[in-house]
N, C-alpha and C positions, 0 to 999 in steps of 0.2 A: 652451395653455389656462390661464386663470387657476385660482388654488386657493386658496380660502380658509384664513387661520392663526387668526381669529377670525371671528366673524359678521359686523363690517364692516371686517377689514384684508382685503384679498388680494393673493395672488406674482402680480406683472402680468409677470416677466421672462423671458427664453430662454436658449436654451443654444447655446454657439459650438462646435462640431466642427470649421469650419472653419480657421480659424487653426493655423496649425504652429505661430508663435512670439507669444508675452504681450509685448508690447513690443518687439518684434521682436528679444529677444535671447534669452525661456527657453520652452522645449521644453512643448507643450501637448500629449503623446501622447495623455491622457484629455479636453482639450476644459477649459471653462470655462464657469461662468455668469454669465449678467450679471442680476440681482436686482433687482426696481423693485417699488416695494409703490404700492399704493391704499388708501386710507380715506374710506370711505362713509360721508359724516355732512350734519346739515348743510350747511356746506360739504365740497365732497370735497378732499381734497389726494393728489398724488403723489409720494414720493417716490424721487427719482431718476429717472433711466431708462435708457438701454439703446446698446450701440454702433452707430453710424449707419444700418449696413448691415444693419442688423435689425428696421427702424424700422418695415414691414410687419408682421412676425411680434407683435412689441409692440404693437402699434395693433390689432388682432385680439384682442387679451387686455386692451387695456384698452374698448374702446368698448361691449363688451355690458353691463359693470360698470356704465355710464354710464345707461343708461334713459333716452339725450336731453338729459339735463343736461353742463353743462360741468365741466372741473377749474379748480379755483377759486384754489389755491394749485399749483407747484412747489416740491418742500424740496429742495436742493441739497445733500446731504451734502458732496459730492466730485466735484469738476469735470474733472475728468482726461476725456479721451474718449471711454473705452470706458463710462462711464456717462451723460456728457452728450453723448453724438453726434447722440442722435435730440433734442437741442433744438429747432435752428431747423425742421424740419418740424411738432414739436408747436404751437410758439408761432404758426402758421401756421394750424392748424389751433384754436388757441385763444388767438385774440389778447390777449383780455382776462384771460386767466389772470395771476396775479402770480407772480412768480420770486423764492425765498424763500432767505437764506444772509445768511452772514456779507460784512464789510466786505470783506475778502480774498475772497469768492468772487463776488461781484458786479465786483470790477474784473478776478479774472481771464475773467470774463463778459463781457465788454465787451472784451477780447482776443481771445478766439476765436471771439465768436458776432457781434455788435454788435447782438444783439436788441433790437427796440425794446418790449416788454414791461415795465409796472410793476414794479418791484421792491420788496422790505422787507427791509430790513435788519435783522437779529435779534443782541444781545449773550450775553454767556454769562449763561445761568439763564432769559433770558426764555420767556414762552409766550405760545403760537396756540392758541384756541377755534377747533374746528371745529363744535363742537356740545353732543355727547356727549365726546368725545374733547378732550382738552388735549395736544399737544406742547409740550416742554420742548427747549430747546437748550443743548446743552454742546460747546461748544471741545477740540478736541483738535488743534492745530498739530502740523506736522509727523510726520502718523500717517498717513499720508508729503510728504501735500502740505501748505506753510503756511495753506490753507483748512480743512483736513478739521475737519468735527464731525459728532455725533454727535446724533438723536433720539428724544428717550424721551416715548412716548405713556402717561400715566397711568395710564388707565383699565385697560387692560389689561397694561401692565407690561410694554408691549416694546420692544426697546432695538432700532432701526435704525443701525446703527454704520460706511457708507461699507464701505472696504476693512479697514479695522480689524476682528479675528477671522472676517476671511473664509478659502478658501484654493482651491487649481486644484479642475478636476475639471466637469467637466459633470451637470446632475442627470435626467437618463434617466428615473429611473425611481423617482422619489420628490424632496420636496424637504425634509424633515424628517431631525432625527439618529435618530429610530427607526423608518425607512423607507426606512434606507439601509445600504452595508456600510460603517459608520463608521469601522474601522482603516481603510480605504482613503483614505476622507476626510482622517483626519486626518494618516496620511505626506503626503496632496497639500498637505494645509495648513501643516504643517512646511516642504513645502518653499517653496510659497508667502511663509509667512511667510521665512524665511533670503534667499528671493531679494529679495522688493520691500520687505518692511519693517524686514528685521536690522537696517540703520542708522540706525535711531532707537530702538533698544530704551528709552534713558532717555525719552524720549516717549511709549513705549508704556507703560512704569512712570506717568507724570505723569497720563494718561488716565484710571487706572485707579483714583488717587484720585480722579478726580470722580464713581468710580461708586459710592464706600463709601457704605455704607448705604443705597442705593438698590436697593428691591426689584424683582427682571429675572425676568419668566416664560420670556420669548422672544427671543433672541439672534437680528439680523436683519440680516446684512452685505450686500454687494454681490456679494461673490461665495460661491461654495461653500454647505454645506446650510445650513437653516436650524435653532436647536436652541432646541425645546420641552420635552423631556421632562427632559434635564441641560444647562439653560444654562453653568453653573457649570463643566461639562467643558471647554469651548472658552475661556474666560477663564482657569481655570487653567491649562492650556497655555500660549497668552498671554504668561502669567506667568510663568511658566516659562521659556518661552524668551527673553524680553527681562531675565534676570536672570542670563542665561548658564547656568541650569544644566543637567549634561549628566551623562550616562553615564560609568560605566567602560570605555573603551574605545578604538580609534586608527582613523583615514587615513591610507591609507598611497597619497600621492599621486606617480608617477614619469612622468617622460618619458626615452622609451629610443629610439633609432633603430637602434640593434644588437645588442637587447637585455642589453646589459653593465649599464647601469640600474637593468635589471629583474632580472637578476640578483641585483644590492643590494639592491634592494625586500624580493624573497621571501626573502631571507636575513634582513633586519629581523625581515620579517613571523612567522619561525619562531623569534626569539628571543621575541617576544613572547608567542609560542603556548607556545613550551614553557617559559614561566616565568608563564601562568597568567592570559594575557587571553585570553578569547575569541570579545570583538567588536573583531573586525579587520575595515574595510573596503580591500580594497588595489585602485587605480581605475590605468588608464595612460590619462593625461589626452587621448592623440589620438585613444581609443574612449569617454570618457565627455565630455558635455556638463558644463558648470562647474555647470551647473543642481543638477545630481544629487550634483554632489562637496561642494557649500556645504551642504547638505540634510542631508547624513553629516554635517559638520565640527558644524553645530547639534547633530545628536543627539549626538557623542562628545566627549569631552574631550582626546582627544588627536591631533596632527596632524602625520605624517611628513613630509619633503617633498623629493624627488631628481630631481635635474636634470643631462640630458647637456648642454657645453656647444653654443650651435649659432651658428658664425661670429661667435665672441668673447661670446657671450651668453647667455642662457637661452634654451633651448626658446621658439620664440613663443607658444605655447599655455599654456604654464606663465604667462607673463609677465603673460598676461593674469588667468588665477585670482589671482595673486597681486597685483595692481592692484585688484582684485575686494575680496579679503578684506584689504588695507590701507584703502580706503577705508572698509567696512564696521566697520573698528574692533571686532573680535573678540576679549573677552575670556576670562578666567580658563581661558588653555589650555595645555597642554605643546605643547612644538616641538621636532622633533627635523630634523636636517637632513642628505642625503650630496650628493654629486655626479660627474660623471666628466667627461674631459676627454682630448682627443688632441695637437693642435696646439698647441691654443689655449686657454688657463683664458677663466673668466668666471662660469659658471654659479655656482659653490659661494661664491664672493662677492657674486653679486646675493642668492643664498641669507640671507646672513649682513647683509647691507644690509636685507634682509626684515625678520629680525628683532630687528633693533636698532630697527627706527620703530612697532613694535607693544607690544605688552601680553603678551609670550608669554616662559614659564619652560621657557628653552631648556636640552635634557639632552645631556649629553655620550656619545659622542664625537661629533664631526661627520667623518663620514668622506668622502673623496676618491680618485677612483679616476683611473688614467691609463690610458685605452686600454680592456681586460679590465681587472676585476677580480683581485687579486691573492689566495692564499690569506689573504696579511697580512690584505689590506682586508677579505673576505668576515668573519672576527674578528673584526675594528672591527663590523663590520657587526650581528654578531650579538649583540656585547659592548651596542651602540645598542639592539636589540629589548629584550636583557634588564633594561637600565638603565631604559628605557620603561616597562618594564613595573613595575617596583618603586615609580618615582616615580607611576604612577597607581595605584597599591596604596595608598601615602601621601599621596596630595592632598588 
């Protein structure tokens, strides 16, 4: 059912329960929303819409809106699929509609749809009169896709922003941030954010001077709630996290297949404890999703990392997180590193390969273990928690 955020904006979008996986690679236990707004004016326009499979449910929420009239405009924040899926049945259903985006989102338009639909091209700062209502367009490249922008409706002072400060999380039973349980939201949109947008934070920073001194009543992303009452809460955030800052506190990530490993781990983990951190996550990477352990690594600033070797290599699981958060270019963090080993080394040098191509103030010791752990090495081990823990005392 639609639900109006102003007299003539309303949520034309649904909500995905079913989906396991966001891209077919992070874990959707709470669901997701897909956000599509309407404005009643004049001309009507639509912003956005909805993933393909949904196209019913959305079409029901948007046609009572309509009183017989057609949509006049499409605004294209963000052409990715889970927002543009239901195109080509809209444009079907509203052939003479125009389809409204940047140069970049029109040609990736013509890639995936080949719709035959008028289109207009919009630069940065131009506007659309729909009536009463004036849209303003602003660019934001690479927030994550080279199309994304952003639109600001005058009149009312709200900012429709694609995926940019959205976050997981389905909306059940409210779609506003004070009519919902928003710590909830906003862990989902931390992690959200850490999975699909961490790798642009310096874009995310660039974004965000196009929104200085521009006044925002209503924060209006593609996904997750929408916030009327503290827009400023979800931009700070944002903000926050695209500037790396982060908590006192560690991940403590291992892969163990004999538990010898994990053994090392929780020996860390108690150096750290009993020298005076208290937010320790410690994760064994073949019972957590990478989803969940990038999510941690955002909120804290420090990041353990132990690996059994496995047929001359790293754990494959591990290989992958760490693939993950080299591409993502993760900065201002501590790293700390052990490993163990039977046969065969390998592990505690991809280790160390790691963090030689990143951005990370590695703490001494790096311990290594052969087979069990040794009293020796469990020392190192603990010697590593307690060293951990001073240098994020002093960070």
């Amino acid at each position: 059912m639609a639900k109006a955020i102003t007299e003539d904006i309303f949520w034309v979008g649904v909500n995905d329960n079913k989906t396991e996986l966001f891209e077919e690679l992070w874990p959707l236990p709470h669901g997701v929303s897909y956000n599509a707004y309407l404005i009643r004016d004049e001309k009507i326009a639509l912003i956005d819409t909805v993933k393909k499979e949904f196209f019913d449910e959305f079409l029901k929420n948007v046609q009572p809106l309509l009183n017989g009239r057609k949509i006049d405009y499409l605004i294209i924040n963000h052409i990715e699929p889970d927002h543009s899926g239901a195109l080509e049945p809209l444009t079907r259903l509203f052939p003479d509609m125009c389809i409204v985006g940047n140069e970049k989102t029109l040609q990736l338009l013509r890639d995936f749809y080949h719709v035959p639909n008028k289109t207009r091209v919009i630069m940065e700062k131009k506007t659309l009169s729909l009536g009463k209502h004036t849209l303003e367009f602003l660019l934001a490249p690479m927030v994550h896709w080279p199309e994304t922008m952003l639109t600001y409706e005058q009149k009312t002072q709200t900012l429709f922003t694609g995926d940019f400060l959205g976050g997981f999380g389905a909306l059940p039973n409210g779609i506003f941030d004070d009519e919902v349980d928003l710590p909830f939201y906003i862990e989902e949109t931390r992690r959200y954010f850490s999975n699909i947008i961490g790798k642009y934070c310096s874009m995310v920073q660039k974004a965000f001077t196009k929104l200085e001194g521009l006044p925002i009543k209503v924060v209006a992303s593609t996904h997750g709630p929408i916030y009327r009452k503290d827009p400023k809460r979800i931009m700070d955030l944002y903000s926050q996290w695209s500037r790396y800052e982060t908590e006192k506190g560690a991940v403590i990530v291992y892969a163990s297949m004999y538990e010898n490993t994990k053994k090392m781990a929780e020996t860390i983990a108690r150096g750290l404890t009993e020298n005076g951190i208290e937010k320790i996550t410690l994760f064994n990477i073949s019972h957590t999703h990478i989803s969940f352990i990038i999510n941690e690594l955002w909120r804290y600033q420090g990041l353990i990392i132990g690996s059994c070797t496995y047929n001359t290599r790293l754990f494959p699981l591990m290989e992958l997180l760490l693939s993950v958060l080299e591409n993502d270019r993760i900065q201002n963090h501590l790293l700390g590193l052990f490993g163990s080993y039977s046969w065969s080394g390998g592990a505690l040098s991809a280790l160390r390969d790691f963090a030689q191509k990143g951005s990370w103030k590695l703490v001494d010791p790096v311990v290594e273990a052969k087979c069990a752990p040794s009293e020796e090495v469990l020392a190192q081990c603990y010697a590593l928690g307690k060293n951990f823990a001073q240098a994020l005392k002093t960070a």
